[in-house]
PyMOL CGO cylinders between C-alpha atoms (Angstrom):
from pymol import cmd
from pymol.cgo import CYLINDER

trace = [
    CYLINDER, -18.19, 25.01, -3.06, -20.69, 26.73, -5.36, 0.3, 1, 1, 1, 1, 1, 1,
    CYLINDER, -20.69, 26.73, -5.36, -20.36, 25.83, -9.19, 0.3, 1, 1, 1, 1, 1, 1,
    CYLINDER, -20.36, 25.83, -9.19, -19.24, 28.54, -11.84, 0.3, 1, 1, 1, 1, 1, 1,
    CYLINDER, -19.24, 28.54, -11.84, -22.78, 28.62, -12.99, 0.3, 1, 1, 1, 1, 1, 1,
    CYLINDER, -22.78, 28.62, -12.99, -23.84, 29.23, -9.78, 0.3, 1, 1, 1, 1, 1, 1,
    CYLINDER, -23.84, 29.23, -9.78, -20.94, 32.02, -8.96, 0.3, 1, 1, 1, 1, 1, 1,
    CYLINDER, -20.94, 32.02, -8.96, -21.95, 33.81, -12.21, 0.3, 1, 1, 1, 1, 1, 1,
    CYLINDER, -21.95, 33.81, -12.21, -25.44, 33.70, -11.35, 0.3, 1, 1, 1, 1, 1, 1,
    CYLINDER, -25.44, 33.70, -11.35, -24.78, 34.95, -7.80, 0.3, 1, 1, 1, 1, 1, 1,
    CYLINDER, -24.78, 34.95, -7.80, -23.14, 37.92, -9.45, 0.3, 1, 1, 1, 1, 1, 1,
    CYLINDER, -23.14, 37.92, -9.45, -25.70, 38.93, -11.99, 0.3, 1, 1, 1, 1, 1, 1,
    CYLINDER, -25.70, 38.93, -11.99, -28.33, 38.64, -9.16, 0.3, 1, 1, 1, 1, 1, 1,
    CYLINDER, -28.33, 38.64, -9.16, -26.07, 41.13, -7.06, 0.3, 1, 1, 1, 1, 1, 1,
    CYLINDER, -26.07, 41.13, -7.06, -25.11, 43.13, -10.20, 0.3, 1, 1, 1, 1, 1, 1,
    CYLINDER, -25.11, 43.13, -10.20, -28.82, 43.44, -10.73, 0.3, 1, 1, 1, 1, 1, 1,
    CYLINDER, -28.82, 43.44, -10.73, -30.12, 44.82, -7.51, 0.3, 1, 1, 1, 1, 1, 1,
    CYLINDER, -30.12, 44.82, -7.51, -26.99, 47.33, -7.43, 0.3, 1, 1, 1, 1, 1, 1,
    CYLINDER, -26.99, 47.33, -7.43, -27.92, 48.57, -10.64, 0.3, 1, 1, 1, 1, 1, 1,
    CYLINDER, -27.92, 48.57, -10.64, -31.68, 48.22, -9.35, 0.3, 1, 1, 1, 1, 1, 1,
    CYLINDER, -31.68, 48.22, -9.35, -31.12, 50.47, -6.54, 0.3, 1, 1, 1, 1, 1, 1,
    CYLINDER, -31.12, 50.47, -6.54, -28.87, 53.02, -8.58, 0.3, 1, 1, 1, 1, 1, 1,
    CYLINDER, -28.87, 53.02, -8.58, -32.28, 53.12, -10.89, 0.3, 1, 1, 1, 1, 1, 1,
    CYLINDER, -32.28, 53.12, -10.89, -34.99, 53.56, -8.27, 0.3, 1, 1, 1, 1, 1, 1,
    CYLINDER, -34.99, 53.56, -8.27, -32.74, 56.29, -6.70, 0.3, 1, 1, 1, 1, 1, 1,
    CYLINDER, -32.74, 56.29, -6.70, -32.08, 58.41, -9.13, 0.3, 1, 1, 1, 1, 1, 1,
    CYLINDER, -32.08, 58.41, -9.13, -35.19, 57.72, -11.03, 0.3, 1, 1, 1, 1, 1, 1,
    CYLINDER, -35.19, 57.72, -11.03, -37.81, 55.81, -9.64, 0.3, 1, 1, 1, 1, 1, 1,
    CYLINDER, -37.81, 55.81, -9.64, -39.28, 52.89, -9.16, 0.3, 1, 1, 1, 1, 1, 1,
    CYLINDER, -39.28, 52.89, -9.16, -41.38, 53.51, -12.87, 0.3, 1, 1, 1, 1, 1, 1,
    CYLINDER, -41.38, 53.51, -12.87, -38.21, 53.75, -14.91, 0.3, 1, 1, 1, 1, 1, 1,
    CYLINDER, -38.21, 53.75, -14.91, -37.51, 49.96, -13.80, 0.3, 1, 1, 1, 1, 1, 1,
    CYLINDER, -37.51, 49.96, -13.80, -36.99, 48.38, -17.21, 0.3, 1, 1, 1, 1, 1, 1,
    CYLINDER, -36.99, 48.38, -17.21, -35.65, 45.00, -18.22, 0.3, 1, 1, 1, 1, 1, 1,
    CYLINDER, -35.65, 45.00, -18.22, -34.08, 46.29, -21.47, 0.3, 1, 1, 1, 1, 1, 1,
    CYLINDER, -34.08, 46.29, -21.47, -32.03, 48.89, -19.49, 0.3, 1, 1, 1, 1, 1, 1,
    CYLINDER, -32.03, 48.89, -19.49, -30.85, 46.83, -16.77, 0.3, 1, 1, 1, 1, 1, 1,
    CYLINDER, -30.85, 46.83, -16.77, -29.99, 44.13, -19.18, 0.3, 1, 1, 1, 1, 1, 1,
    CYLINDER, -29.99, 44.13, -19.18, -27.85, 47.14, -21.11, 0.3, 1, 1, 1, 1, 1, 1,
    CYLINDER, -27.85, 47.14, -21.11, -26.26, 47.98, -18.63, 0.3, 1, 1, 1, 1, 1, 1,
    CYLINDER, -26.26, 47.98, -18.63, -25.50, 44.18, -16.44, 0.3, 1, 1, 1, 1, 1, 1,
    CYLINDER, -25.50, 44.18, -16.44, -23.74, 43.25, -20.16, 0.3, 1, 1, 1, 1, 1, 1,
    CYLINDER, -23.74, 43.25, -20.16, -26.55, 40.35, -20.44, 0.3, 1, 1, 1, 1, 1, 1,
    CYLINDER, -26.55, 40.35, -20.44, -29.28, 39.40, -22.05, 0.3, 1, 1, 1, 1, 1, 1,
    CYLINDER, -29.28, 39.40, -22.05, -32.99, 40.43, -20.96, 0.3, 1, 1, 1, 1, 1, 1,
    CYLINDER, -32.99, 40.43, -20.96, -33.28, 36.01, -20.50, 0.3, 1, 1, 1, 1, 1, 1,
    CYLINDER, -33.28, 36.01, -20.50, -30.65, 36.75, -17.98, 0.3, 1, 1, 1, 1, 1, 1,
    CYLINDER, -30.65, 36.75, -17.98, -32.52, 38.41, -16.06, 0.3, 1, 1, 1, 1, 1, 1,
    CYLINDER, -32.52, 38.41, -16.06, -35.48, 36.36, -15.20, 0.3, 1, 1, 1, 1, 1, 1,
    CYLINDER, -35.48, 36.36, -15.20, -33.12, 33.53, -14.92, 0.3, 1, 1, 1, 1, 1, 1,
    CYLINDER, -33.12, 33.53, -14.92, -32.22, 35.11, -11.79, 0.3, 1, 1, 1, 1, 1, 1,
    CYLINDER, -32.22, 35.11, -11.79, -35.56, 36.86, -10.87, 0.3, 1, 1, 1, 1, 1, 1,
    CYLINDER, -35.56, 36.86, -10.87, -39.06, 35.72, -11.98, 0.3, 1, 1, 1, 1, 1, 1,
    CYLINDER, -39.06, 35.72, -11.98, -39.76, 39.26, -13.14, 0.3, 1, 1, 1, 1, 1, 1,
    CYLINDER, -39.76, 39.26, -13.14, -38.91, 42.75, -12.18, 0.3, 1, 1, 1, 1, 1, 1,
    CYLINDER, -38.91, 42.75, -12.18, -41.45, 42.91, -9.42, 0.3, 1, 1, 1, 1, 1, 1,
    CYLINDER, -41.45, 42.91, -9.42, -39.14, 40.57, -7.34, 0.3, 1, 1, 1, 1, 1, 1,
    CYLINDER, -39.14, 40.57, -7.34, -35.95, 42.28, -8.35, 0.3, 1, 1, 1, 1, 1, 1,
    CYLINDER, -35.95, 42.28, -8.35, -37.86, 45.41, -6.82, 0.3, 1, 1, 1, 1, 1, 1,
    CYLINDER, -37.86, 45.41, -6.82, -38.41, 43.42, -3.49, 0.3, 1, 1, 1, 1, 1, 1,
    CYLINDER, -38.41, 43.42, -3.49, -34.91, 42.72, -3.67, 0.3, 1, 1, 1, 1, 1, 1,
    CYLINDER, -34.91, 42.72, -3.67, -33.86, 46.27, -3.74, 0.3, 1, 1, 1, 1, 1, 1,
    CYLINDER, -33.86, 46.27, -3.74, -36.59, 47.30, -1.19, 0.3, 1, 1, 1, 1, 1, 1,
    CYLINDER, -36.59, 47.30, -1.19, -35.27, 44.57, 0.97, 0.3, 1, 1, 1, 1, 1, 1,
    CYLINDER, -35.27, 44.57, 0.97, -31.89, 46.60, 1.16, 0.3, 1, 1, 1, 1, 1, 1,
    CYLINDER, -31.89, 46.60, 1.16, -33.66, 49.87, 1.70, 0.3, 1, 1, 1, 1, 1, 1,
    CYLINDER, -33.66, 49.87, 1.70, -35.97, 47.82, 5.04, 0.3, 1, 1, 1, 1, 1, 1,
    CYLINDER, -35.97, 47.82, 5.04, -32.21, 46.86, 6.23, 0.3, 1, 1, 1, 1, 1, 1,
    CYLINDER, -32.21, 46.86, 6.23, -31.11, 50.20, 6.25, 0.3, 1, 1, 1, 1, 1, 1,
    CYLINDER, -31.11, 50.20, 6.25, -34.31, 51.91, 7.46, 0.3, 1, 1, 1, 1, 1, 1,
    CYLINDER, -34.31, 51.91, 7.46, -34.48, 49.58, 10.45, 0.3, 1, 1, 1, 1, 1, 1,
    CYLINDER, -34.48, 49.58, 10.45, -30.20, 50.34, 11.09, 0.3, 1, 1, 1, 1, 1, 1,
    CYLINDER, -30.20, 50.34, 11.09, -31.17, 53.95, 11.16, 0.3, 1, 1, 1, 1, 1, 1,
    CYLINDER, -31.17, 53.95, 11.16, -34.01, 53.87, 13.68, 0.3, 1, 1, 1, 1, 1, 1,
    CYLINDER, -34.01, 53.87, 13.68, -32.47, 51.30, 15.68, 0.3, 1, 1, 1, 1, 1, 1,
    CYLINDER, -32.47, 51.30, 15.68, -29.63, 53.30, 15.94, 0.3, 1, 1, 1, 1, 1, 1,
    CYLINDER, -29.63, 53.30, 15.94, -31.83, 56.28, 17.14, 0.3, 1, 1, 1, 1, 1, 1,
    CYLINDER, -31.83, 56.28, 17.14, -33.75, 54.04, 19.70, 0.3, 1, 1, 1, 1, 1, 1,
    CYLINDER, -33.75, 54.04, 19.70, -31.11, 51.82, 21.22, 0.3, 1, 1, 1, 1, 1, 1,
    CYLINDER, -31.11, 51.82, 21.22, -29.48, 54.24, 23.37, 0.3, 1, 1, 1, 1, 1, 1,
    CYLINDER, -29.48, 54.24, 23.37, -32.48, 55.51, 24.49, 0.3, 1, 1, 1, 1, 1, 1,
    CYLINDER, -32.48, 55.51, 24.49, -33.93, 51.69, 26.21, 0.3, 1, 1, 1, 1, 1, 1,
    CYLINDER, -33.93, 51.69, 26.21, -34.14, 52.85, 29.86, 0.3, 1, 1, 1, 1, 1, 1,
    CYLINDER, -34.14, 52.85, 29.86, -35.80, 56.47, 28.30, 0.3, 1, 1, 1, 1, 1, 1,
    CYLINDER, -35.80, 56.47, 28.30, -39.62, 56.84, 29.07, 0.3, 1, 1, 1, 1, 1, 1,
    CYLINDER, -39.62, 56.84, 29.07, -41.73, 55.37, 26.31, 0.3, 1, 1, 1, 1, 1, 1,
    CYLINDER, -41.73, 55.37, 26.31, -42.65, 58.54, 24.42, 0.3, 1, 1, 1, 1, 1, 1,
    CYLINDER, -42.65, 58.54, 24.42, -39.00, 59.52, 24.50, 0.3, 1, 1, 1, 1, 1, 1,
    CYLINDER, -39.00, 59.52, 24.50, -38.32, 56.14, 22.65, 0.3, 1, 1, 1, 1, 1, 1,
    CYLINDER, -38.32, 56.14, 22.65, -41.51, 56.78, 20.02, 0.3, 1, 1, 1, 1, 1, 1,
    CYLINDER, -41.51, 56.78, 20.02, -40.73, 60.28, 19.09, 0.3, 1, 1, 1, 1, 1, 1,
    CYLINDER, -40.73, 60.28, 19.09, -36.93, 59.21, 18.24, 0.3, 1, 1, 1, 1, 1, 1,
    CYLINDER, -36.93, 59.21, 18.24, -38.25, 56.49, 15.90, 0.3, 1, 1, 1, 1, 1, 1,
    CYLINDER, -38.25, 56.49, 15.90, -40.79, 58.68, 14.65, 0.3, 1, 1, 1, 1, 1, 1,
    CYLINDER, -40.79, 58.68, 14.65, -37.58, 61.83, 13.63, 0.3, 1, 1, 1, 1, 1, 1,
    CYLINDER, -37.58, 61.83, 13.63, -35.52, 59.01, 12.73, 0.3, 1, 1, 1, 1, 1, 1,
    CYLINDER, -35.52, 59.01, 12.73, -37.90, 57.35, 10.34, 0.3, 1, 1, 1, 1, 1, 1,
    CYLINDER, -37.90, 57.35, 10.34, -38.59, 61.10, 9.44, 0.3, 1, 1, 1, 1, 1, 1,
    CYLINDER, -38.59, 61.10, 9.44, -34.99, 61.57, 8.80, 0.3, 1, 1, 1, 1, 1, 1,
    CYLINDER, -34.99, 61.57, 8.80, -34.54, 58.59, 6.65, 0.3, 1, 1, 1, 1, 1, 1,
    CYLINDER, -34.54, 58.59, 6.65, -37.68, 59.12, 4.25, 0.3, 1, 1, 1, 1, 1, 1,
    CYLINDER, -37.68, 59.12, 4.25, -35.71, 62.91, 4.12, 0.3, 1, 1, 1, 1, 1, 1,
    CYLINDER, -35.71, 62.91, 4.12, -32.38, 61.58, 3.61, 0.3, 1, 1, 1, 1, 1, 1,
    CYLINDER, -32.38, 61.58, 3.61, -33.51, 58.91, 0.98, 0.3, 1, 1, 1, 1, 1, 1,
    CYLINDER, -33.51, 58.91, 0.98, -36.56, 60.21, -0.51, 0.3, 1, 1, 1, 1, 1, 1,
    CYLINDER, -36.56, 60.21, -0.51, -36.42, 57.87, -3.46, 0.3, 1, 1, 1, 1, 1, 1,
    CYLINDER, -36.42, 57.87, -3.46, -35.66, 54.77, -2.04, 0.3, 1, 1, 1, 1, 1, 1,
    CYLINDER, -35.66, 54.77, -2.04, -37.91, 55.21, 0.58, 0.3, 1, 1, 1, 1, 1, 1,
    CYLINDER, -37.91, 55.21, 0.58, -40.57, 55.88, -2.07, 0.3, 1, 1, 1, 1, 1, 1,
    CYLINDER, -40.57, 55.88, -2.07, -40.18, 52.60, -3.57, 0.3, 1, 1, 1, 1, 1, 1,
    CYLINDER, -40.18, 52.60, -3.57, -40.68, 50.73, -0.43, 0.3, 1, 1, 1, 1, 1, 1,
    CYLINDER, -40.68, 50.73, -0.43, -44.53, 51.92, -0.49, 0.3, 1, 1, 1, 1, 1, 1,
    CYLINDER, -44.53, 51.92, -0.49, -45.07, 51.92, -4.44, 0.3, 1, 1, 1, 1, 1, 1,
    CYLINDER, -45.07, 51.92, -4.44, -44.63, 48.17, -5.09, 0.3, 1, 1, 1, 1, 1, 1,
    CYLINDER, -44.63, 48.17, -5.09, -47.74, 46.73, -6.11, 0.3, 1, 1, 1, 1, 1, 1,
    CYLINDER, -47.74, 46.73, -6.11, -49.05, 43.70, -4.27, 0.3, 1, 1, 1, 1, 1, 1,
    CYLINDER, -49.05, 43.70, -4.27, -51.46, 41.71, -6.11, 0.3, 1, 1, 1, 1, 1, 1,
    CYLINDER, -51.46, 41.71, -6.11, -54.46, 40.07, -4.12, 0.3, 1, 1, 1, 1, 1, 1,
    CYLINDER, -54.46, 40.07, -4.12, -53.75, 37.50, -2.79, 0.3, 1, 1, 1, 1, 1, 1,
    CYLINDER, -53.75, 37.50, -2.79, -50.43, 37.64, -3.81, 0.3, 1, 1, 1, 1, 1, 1,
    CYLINDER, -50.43, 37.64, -3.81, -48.04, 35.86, -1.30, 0.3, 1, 1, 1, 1, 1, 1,
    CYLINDER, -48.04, 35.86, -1.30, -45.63, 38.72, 0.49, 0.3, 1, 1, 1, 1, 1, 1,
    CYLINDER, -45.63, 38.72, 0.49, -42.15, 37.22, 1.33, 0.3, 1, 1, 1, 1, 1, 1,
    CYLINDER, -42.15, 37.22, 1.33, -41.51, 36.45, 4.97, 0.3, 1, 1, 1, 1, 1, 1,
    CYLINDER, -41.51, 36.45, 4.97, -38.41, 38.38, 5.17, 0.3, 1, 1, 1, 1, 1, 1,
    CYLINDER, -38.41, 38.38, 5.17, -40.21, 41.67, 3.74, 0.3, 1, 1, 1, 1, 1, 1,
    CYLINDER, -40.21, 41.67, 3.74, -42.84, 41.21, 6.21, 0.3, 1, 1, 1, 1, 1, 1,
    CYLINDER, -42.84, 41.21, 6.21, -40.15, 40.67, 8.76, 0.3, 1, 1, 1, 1, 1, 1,
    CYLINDER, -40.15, 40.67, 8.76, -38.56, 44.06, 8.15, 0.3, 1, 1, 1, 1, 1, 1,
    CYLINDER, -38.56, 44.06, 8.15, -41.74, 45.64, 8.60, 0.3, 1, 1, 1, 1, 1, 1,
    CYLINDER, -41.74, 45.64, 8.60, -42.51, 43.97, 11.95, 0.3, 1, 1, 1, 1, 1, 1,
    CYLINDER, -42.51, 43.97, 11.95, -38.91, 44.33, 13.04, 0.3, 1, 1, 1, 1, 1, 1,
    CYLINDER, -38.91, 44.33, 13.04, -40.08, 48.35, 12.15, 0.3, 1, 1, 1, 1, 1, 1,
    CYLINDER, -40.08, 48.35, 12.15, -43.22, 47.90, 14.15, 0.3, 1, 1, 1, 1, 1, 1,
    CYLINDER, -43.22, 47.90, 14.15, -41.45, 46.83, 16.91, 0.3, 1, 1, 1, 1, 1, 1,
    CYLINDER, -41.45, 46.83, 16.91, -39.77, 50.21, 17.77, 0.3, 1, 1, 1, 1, 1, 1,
    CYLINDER, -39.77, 50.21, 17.77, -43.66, 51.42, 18.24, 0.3, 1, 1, 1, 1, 1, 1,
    CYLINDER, -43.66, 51.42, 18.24, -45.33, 48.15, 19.94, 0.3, 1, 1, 1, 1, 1, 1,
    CYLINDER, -45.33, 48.15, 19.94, -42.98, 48.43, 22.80, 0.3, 1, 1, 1, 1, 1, 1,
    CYLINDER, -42.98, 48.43, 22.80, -43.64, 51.37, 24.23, 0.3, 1, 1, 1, 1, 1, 1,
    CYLINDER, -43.64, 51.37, 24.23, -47.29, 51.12, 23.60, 0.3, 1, 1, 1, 1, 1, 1,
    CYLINDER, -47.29, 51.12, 23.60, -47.38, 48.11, 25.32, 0.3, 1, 1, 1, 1, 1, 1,
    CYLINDER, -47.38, 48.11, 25.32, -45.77, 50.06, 28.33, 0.3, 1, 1, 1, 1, 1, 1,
    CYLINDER, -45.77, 50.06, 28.33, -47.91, 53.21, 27.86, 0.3, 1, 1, 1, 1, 1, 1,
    CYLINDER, -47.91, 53.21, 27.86, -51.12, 51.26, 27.73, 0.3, 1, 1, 1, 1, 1, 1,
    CYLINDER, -51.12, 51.26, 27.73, -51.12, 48.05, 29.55, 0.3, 1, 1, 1, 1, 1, 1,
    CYLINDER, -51.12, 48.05, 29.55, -55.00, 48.60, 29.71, 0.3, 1, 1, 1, 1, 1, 1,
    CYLINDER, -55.00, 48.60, 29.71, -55.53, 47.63, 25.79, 0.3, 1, 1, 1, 1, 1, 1,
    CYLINDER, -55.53, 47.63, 25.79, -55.80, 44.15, 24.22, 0.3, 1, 1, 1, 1, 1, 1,
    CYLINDER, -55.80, 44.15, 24.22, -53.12, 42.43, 22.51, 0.3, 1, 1, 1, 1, 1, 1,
    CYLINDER, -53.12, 42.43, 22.51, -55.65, 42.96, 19.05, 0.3, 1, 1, 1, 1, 1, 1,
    CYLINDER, -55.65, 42.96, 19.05, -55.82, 46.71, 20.71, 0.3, 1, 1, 1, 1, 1, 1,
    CYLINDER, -55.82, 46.71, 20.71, -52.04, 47.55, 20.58, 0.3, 1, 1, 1, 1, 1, 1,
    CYLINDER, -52.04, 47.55, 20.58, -51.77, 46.23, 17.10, 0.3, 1, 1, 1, 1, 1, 1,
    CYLINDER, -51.77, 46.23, 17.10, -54.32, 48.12, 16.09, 0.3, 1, 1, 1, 1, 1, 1,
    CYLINDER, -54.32, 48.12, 16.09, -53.10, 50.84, 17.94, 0.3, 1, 1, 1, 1, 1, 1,
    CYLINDER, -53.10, 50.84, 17.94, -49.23, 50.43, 16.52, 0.3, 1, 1, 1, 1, 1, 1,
    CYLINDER, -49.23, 50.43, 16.52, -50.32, 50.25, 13.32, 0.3, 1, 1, 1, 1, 1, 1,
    CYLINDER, -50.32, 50.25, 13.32, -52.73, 53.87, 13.78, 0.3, 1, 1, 1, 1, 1, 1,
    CYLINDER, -52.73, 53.87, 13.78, -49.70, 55.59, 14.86, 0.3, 1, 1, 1, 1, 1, 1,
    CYLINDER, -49.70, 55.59, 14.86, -47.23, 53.98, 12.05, 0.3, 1, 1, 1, 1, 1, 1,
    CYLINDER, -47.23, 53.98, 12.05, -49.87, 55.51, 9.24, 0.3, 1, 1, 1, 1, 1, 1,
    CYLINDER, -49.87, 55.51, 9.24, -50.01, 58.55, 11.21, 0.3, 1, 1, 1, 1, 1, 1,
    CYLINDER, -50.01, 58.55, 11.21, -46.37, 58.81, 11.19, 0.3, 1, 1, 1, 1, 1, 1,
    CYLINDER, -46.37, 58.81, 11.19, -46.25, 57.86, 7.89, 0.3, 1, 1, 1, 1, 1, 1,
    CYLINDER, -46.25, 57.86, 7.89, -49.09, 59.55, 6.85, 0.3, 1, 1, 1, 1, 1, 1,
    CYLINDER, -49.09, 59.55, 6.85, -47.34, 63.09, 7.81, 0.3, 1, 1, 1, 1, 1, 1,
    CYLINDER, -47.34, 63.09, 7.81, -43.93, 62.18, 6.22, 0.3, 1, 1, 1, 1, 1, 1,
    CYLINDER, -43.93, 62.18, 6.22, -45.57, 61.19, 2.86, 0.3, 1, 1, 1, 1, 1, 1,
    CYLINDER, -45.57, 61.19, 2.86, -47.82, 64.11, 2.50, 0.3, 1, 1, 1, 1, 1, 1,
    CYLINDER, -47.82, 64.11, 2.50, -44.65, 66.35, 3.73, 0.3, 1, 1, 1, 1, 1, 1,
    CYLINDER, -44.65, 66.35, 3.73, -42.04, 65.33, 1.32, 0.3, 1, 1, 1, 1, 1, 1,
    CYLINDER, -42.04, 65.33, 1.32, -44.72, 64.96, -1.39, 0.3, 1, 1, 1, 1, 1, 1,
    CYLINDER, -44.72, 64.96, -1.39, -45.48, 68.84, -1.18, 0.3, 1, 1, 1, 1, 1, 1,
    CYLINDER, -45.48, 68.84, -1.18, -49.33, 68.22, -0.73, 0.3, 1, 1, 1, 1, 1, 1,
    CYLINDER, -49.33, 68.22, -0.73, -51.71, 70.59, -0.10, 0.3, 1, 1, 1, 1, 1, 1,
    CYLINDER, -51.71, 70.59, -0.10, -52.55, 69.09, 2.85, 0.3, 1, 1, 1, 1, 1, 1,
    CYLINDER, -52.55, 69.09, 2.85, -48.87, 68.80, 3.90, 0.3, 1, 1, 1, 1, 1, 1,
    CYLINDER, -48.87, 68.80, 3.90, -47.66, 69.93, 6.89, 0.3, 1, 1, 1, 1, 1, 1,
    CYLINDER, -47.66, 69.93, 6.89, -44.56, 73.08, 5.78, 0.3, 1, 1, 1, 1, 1, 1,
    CYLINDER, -44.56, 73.08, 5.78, -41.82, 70.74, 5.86, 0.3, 1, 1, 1, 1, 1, 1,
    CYLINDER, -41.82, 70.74, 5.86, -40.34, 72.73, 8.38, 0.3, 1, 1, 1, 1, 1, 1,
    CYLINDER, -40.34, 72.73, 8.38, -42.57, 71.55, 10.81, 0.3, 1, 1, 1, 1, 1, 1,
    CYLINDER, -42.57, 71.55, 10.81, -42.61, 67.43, 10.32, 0.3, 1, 1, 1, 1, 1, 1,
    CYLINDER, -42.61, 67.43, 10.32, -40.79, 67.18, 13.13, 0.3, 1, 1, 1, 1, 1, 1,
    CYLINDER, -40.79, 67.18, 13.13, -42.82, 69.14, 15.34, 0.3, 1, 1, 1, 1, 1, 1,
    CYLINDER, -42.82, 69.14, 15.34, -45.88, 67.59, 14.41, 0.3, 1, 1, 1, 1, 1, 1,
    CYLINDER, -45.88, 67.59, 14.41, -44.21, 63.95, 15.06, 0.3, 1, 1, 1, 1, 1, 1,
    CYLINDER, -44.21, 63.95, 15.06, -42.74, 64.81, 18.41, 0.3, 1, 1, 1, 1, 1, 1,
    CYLINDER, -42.74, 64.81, 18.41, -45.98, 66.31, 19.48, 0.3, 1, 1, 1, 1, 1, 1,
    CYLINDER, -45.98, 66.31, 19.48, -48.86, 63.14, 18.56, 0.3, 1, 1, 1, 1, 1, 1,
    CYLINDER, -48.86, 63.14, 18.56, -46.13, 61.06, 19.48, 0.3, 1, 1, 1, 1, 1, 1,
    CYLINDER, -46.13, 61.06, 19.48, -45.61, 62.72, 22.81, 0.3, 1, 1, 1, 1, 1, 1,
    CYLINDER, -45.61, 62.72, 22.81, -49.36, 62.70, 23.84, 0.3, 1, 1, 1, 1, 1, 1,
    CYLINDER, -49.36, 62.70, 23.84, -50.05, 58.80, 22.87, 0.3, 1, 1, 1, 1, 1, 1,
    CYLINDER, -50.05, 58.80, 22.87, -49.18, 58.59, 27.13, 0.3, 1, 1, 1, 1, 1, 1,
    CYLINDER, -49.18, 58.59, 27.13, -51.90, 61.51, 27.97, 0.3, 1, 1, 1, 1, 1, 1,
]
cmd.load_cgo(trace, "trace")
């Protein structure tokens, strides 16, 4: 049975990444302050890095959450479709990543903003949720292309997840460059439909 030292730290940390996420949602992943949080937890600033080392790992934390529901929604979109032809599969987790980046613009945001230092270690479980992510995509390749390399198909998954992301970014960024929002899906369903060709 955990101590009351450790329940009360167990509850900050939780407090903390629900107060996190509130933040980074309705403000960014910039307006991330210690003396804020701390305001509004009821603890000290100390309190804080007692439970994280800094605010760069309470932003994992949060990002963590946002990977868990990112990878529900696609999965979701996928799983009924596992006897489907590969680009069937590919273009639904390309609209529902599309979809989720739309529905949770802010959050979704956050997962690419976080700086990683050189050489800086990134958690398993972060890099887990990505490849969990990249799963949805290597499957199919593998079945649409059984002429590439193993190092081929990664390189290959990888191509189309920028692409993918690539178009989403630029769309709900309003760039120049953008695609008319409109028209994200289009574009998605059509490269993702000719990776087969």
């Amino acid at each position: 049975m955990p101590s009351k030292t450790e329940t009360r730290r167990q509850d900050l940390h939780n407090r903390l990444i629900d107060l996190g996420e509130t933040v980074i949602i309705t403000q960014g992943l910039r307006a991330l302050k210690a003396r804020e949080l701390a305001t509004q937890a009821g603890c000290s600033v100390g309190a804080i890095y007692n439970v994280f080392p800094d605010l760069h790992h309470l932003a994992l934390a949060i990002n963590g959450r946002t990977f868990k529901r990112l990878s529900v929604q696609v999965s979701g979109a996928v799983g009924p479709l596992s006897t489907a032809p590969p680009c069937e599969r590919l273009v639904a987790m390309g609209l529902a990543y599309l979809d989720f980046a739309q529905e949770n613009t802010a959050a979704w945001t956050a997962l690419f903003e976080i700086d990683m230092a050189l050489g800086e270690e990134i958690p398993g479980w972060y890099m887990a949720a990505l490849e969990a992510l990249f799963d949805h995509i290597r499957r199919p390749v593998t079945e649409l292309r059984p002429d590439l390399s193993a190092e081929d198909v990664e390189f290959l998954v990888r191509g189309l997840f920028s692409s993918i992301h690539g178009i989403v970014w630029l769309g709900l960024q309003k760039r120049i460059s953008a695609v008319p929002h409109k028209q994200l899906s289009r574009m998605i369903t059509l490269i993702l439909s000719e990776i087969g060709v």
